[in-house]
ZAMARGU-4260 file (C-alpha; in steps of 0.2 Angstrom, whole numbers, plus 5000, padded with zeros to 4 digits):
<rodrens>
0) 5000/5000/5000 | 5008/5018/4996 | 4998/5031/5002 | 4993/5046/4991 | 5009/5057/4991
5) 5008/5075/5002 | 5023/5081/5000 | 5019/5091/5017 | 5014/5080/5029 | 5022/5070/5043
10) 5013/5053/5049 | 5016/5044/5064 | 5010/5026/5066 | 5014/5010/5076 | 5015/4992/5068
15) 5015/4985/5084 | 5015/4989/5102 | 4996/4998/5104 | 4983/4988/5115 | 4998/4974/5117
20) 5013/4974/5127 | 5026/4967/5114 | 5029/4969/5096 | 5034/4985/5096 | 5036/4996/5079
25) 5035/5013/5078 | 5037/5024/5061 | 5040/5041/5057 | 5036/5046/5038 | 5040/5062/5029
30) 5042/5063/5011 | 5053/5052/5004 | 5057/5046/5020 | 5055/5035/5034 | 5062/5030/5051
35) 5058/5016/5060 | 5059/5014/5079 | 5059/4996/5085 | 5058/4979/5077 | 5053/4969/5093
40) 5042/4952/5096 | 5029/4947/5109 | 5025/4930/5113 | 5008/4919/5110 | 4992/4922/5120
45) 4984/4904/5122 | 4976/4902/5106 | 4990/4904/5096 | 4993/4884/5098 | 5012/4880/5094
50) 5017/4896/5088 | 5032/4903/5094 | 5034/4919/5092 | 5024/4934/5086 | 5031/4948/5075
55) 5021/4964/5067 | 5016/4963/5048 | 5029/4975/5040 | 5018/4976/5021 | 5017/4994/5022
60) 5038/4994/5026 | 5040/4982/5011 | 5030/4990/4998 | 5040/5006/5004 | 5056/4998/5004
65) 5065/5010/4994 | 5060/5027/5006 | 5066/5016/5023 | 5081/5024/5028 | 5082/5015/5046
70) 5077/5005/5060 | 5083/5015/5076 | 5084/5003/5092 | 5079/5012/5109 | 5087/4996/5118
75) 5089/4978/5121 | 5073/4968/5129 | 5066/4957/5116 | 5051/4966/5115 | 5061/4981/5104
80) 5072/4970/5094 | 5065/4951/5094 | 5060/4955/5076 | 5073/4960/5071 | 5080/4948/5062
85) 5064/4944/5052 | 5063/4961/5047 | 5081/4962/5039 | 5077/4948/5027 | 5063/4959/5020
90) 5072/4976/5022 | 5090/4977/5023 | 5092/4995/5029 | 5106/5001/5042 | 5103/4999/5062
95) 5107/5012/5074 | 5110/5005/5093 | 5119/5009/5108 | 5133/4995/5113 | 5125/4983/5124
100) 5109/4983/5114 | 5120/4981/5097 | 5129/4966/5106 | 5112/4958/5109 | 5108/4960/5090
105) 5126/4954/5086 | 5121/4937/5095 | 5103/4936/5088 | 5108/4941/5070 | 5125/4928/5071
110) 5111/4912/5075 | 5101/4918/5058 | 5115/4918/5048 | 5114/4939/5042 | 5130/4946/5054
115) 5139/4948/5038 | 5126/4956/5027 | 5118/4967/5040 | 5126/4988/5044 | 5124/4990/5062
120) 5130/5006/5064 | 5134/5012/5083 | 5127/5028/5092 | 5126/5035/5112 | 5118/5049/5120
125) 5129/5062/5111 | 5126/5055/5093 | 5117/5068/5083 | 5114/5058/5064 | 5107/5066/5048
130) 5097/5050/5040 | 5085/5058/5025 | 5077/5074/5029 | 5078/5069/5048 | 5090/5075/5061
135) 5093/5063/5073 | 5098/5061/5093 | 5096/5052/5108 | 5095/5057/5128 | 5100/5042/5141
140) 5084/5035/5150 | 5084/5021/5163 | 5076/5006/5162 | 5078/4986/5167 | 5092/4987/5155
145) 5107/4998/5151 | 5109/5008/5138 | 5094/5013/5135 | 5089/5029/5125 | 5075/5039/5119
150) 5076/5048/5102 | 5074/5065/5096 | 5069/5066/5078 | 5069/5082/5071 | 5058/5084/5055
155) 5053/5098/5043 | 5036/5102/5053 | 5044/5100/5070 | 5052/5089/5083 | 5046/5070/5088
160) 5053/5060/5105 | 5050/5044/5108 | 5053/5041/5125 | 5059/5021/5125 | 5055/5014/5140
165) 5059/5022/5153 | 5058/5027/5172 | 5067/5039/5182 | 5080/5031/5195 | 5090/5042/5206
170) 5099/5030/5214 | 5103/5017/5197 | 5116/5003/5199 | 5126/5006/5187 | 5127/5026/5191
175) 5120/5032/5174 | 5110/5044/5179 | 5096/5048/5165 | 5099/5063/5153 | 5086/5074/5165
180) 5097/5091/5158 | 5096/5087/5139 | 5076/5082/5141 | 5073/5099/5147 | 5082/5107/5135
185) 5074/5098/5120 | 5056/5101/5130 | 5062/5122/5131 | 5067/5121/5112 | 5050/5114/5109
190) 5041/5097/5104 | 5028/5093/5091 | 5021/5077/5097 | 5029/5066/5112 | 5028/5046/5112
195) 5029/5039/5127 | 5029/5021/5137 | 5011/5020/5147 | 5018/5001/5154 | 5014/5007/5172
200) 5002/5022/5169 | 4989/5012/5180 | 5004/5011/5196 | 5002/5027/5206 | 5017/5037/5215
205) 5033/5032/5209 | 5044/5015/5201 | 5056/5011/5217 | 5074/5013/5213 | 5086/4997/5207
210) 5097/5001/5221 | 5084/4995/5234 | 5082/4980/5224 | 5102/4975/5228 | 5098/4975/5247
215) 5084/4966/5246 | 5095/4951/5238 | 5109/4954/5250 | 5097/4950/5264 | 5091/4936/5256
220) 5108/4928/5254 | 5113/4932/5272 | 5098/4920/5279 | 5100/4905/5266 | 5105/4892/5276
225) 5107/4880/5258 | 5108/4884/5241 | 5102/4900/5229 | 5091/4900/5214 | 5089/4919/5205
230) 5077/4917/5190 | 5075/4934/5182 | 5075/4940/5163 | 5089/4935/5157 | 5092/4955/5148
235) 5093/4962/5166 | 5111/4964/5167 | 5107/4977/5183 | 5099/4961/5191 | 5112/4951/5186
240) 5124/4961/5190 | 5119/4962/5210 | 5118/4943/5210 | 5136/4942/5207 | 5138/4956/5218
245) 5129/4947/5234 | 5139/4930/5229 | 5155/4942/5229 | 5150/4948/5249 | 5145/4929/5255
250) 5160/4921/5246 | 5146/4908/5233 | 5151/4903/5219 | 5139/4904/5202 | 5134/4893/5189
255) 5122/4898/5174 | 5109/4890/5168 | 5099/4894/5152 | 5104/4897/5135 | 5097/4915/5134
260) 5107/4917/5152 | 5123/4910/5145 | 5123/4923/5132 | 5119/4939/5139 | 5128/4935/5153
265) 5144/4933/5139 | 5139/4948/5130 | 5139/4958/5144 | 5157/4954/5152 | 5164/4955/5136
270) 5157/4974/5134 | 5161/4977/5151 | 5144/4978/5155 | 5144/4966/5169 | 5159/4963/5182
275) 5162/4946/5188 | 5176/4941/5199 | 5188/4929/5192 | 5183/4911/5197 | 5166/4915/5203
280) 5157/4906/5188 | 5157/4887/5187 | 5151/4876/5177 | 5133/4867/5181 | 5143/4850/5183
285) 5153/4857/5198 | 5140/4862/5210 | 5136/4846/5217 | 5155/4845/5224 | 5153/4863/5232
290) 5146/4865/5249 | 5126/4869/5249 | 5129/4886/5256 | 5143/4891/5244 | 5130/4886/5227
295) 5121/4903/5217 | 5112/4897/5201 | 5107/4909/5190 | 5091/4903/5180 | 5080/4907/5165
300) 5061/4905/5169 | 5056/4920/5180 | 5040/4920/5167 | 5034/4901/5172 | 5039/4898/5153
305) 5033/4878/5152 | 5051/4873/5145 | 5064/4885/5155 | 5077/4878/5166 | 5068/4885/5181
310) 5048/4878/5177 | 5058/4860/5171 | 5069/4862/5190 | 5052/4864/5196 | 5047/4846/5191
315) 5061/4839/5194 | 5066/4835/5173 | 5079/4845/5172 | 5094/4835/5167 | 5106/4842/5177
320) 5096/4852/5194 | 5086/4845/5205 | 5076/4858/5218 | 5080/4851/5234 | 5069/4854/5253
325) 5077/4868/5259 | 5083/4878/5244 | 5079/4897/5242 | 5074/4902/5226 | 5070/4919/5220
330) 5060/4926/5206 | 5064/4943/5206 | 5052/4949/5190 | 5035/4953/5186 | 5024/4942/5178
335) 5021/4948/5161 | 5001/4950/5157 | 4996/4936/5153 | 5010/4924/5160 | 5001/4924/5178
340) 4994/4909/5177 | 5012/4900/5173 | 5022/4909/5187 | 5009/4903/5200 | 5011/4885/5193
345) 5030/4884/5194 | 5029/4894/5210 | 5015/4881/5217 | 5025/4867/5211 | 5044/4874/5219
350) 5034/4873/5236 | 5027/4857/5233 | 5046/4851/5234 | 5050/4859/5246 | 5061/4876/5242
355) 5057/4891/5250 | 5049/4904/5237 | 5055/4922/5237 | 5044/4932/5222 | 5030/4943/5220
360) 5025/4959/5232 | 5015/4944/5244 | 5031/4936/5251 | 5045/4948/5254 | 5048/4966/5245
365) 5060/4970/5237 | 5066/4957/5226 | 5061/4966/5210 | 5056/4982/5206 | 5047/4988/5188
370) 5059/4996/5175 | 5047/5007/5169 | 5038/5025/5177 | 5023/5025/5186 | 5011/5039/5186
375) 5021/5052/5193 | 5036/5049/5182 | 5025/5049/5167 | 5018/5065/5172 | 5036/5071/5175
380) 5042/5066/5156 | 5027/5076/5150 | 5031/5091/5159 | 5049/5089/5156 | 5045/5089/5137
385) 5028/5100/5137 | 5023/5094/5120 | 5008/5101/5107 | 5004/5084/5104 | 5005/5067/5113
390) 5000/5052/5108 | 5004/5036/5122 | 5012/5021/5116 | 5018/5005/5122 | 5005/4996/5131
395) 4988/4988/5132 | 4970/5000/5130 | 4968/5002/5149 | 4985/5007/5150 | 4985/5020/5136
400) 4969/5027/5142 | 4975/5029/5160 | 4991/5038/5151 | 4981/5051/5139 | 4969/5055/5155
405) 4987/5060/5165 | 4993/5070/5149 | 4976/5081/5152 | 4979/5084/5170 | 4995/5092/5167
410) 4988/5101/5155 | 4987/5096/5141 | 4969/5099/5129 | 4959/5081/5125 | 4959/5087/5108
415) 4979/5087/5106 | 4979/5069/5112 | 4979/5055/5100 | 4974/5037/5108 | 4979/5024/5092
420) 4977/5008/5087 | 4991/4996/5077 | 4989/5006/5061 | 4979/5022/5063 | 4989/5038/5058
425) 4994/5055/5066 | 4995/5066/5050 | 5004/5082/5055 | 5004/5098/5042 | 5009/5114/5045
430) 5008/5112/5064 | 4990/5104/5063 | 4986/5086/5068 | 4973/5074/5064 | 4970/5058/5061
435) 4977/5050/5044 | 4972/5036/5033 | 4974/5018/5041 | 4988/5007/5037 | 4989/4989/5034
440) 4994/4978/5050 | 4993/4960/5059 | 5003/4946/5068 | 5015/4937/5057 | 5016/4918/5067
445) 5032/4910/5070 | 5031/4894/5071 | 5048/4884/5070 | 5057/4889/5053 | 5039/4894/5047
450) 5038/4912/5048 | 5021/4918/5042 | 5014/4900/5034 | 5002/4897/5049 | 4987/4907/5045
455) 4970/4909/5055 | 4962/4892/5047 | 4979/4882/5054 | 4977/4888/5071 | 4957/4885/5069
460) 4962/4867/5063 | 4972/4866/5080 | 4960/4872/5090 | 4949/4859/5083 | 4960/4846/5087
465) 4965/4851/5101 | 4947/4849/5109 | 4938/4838/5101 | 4950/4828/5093 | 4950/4820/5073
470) 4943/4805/5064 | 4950/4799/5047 | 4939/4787/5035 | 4947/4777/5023 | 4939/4771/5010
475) 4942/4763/4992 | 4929/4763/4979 | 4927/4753/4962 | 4928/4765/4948 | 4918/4752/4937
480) 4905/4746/4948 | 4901/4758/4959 | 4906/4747/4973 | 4916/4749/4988 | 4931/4737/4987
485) 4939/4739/5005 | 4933/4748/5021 | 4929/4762/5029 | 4939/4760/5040 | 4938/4773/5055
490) 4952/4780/5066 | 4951/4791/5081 | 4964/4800/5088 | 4958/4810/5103 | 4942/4809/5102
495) 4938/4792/5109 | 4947/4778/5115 | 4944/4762/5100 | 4943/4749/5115 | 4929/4755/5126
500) 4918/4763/5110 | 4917/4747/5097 | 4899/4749/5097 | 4899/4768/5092 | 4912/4767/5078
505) 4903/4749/5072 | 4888/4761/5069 | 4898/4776/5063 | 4904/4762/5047 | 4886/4757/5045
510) 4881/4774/5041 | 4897/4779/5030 | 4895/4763/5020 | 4875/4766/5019 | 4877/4785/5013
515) 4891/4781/5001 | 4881/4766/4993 | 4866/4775/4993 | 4876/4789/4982 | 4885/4780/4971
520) 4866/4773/4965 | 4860/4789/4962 | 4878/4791/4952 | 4886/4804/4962 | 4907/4797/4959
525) 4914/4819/4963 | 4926/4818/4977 | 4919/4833/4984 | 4901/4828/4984 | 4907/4812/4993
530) 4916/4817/5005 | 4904/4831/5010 | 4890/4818/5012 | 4904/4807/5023 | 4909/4826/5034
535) 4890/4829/5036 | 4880/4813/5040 | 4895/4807/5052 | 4896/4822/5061 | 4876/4824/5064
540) 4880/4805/5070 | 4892/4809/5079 | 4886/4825/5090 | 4872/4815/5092 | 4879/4804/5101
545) 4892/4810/5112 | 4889/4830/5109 | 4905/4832/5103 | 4913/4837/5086 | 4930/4831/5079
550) 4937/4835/5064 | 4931/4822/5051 | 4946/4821/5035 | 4937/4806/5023 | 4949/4798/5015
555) 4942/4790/4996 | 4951/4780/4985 | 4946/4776/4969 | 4953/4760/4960
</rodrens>
């Protein structure tokens, strides 16, 4: 789809990350010319039965491929740059990132085979850029993971920031302290329209600081009488990085568990992101020669994934950690909405063997704190920043709406505030906003190596199976008499067991063999017709009899 050519008007959109958390794209468009912000991923709601991964549609990007200039990353959680490498096959534009967030899409661009053909061009808080007719910088923000920015994008009709995610932390671990100078300097300048993360906008008062975070583990270590489990995201180097720090103070040793662990946890002592003391990480085989009280594990699985190292310790099948009475484990994150449910199984069964189960704001505080602004930091950014327009970004409905109801508090007017779906557009022209034409977005499914080739009838046909199960009838049929020459034969998988239902698929054959004889006399030999009359007459049968409804594939054979 191109849109009909203004050659004055900026539009802002989002391919992702409205009324969802995940999958966030944003896009700035002028001219000839547009900037992406983001390429990240979400994961499945239930329905999506064994799908992976979801990623935004990028039609519009592809069909525009020749005005992309680039995808600008704002940091490092996989929510912003999951996608990523998808969106390079289509696209193969340069990617601008800080170190740490450039290191992670080393890694993740290095698996999919595209290091060598990708430009990933490095920038920091100082980096101005000039892609197209856009001037670009950044301001440092903090969030759950370092290096994190927010970008400036200066257009012909005025200036556009995209916050990131962000929260304001005056105490942060790694003493960076956020950019708070250079925002109010671009909010004096001046700001068109301001994007901003609405994660937390239902949280009043303010997101606590990392620091108190660190003494919250450090108490924790001091009362373990046996070993540590931390499971936390594996991108939160800060997290990670007062882990090793409490090991360092009680003299523990640390082993890693996880793939997605073992790799940020590389990545970020190789860019001197994280500090370890020599000889503190051991390998997974060695703990059980160490003293209980001297063993750290460091775990994927703070999210109750169904396969992480922590959910399979939990049930006792992982292959090398088994949760013994006694251990402490700590899961110092949040669930994700939607990933409830999961947490308080693996949290239910770590109990049920006996550990003792740090997590949530129920047991002990302190353990985790959110990387993003609540209310009053969101109010803060929009004072800071005093923009004409401001559209909210980065969260579900509620969580948009709560954050458009804070932006007219402070001032400003309903009517300058734009609350969007995936695809509407902000059109701005000569300092005026309204609402654009729609562009074209959706889920692309990853399922394995698939990307894209599961569509809405796949996951129907999985839903279907996945409830009421499936029944295949095979049949062979004369060609020259009209007659059947072997079967039907009837198999059921899922829907009931063979043994204890002889009776019910003995009469499920009568009535196949009856409709297809009965239609073959009345001369009706089109597969189609055939197999509908089977689908039909069996399934009436079927619902009949047990109210339920499997898929029914006939299978006819003609000799």
């Amino acid at each position: 789809m191109k849109l009909p050519k203004n050659k004055d008007r900026l539009l802002i959109f989002a391919l992702g990350g409205l009324g969802e958390i995940g999958k966030n794209m944003y896009v700035i468009e002028y001219r000839n010319d547009i900037v992406v912000i983001d390429s990240g991923l979400k994961f499945p709601e239930e329905e999506m039965l064994g799908i992976d991964l979801v990623i935004p549609d990028v039609t519009y990007l592809v069909e525009n491929k020749d005005r992309v200039r680039a995808i600008i990353l704002t940091h490092g959680h996989e929510d912003h740059i999951g996608g990523l490498a998808y969106v390079l096959k289509e696209i193969n534009v340069p990617v601008y990132g800080t170190k740490l967030t450039l290191g992670f899409v080393e890694s993740k661009l290095k698996e999919a085979q595209m290091l060598n053909e990708s430009k990933l061009i490095l920038v920091n808080n100082k980096s101005e850029l000039k892609i197209g007719s856009f001037k670009v910088s950044f301001f440092r923000t903090n969030h759950s993971v370092p290096d994190s920015v927010g970008v400036v994008i200066e257009t012909p009709e005025g200036v556009i920031v995209h916050t990131g995610d962000f929260k304001f932390d005056l105490t942060p671990v790694d003493n960076q302290m956020a950019d708070i100078h250079k925002m109010a300097e671009i909010g004096n300048k001046g700001v068109l329209a301001l994007l901003s993360d609405s994660t937390n906008a239902e949280r009043e008062g303010y997101t606590g600081s990392e620091r108190s975070v660190g003494e919250a583990i450090n108490e924790v270590f001091r009362k373990a009488k046996q070993r540590i489990i931390v499971a936390t995201f594996a991108s939160n180097i800060h997290r990670i990085q007062q882990v090793v720090d409490a090991a360092s103070a009680y003299d523990k040793k640390i082993a890693i568990v996880g793939r997605s662990m073992v790799n940020v946890v590389n990545i970020g002592i190789e860019l001197g992101y994280l500090h370890v003391p020599e000889g503190m990480i051991v390998d997974v085989e060695e703990i059980n020669k160490l003293p209980a009280d001297k063993v750290v594990i460091l775990s994927t699985g703070s999210q109750g994934e169904p396969m992480s190292a922590l959910t399979r310790m939990a049930r006792s099948a992982h292959r090398q950690i088994d949760i013994l009475p006694g251990d402490t484990v700590i899961i110092a994150a949040t669930p994700i909405p939607g990933n409830e449910k999961y947490v308080a199984r693996t949290v239910d069964q770590l109990f049920r063997v006996g550990a003792n189960v740090i997590y949530g704001p129920g047991s002990i505080s302190g353990v985790h704190v959110s990387g993003h602004g609540s209310q009053e930091e969101l109010k803060l950014m929009l004072s800071i920043m005093k923009p004409k327009y401001f559209i909210p970004i980065h969260g579900e409905y509620r969580m948009l709406r709560l954050h458009s109801d804070l932006a007219e508090s402070i001032g400003i007017p309903r009517e300058n505030i734009f609350l969007l779906d995936n695809g509407d557009t902000v059109e701005i022209s000569k300092g005026k906003a309204r609402y654009g034409p729609k562009v074209p977005v959706g889920n692309v499914l990853i399922d394995g190596l698939g990307v894209g080739d599961v569509g809405n009838i796949v996951l129907r046909d999985r839903k279907l199976l996945s409830q009421d199960g499936i029944l295949v009838v095979v049949v062979t049929l004369s060609k020259q008499n009209a007659t059947i020459l072997s079967g039907p034969d009837i198999i059921s998988r899922g829907f009931v067991y063979v043994r204890e239902s002889e009776e019910l698929l003995d009469e499920a054959n009568r009535i196949v063999t009856a409709t297809l004889q009965k239609l073959m006399i009345e001369n009706v030999n089109e597969w189609s017709s055939l197999k509908t009359s089977v689908k039909e007459v069996l399934g009436r049968f079927l619902y009949e009899k047990t109210r339920r409804r499997p898929m029914i594939l006939p299978i006819i054979m003609e000799v």
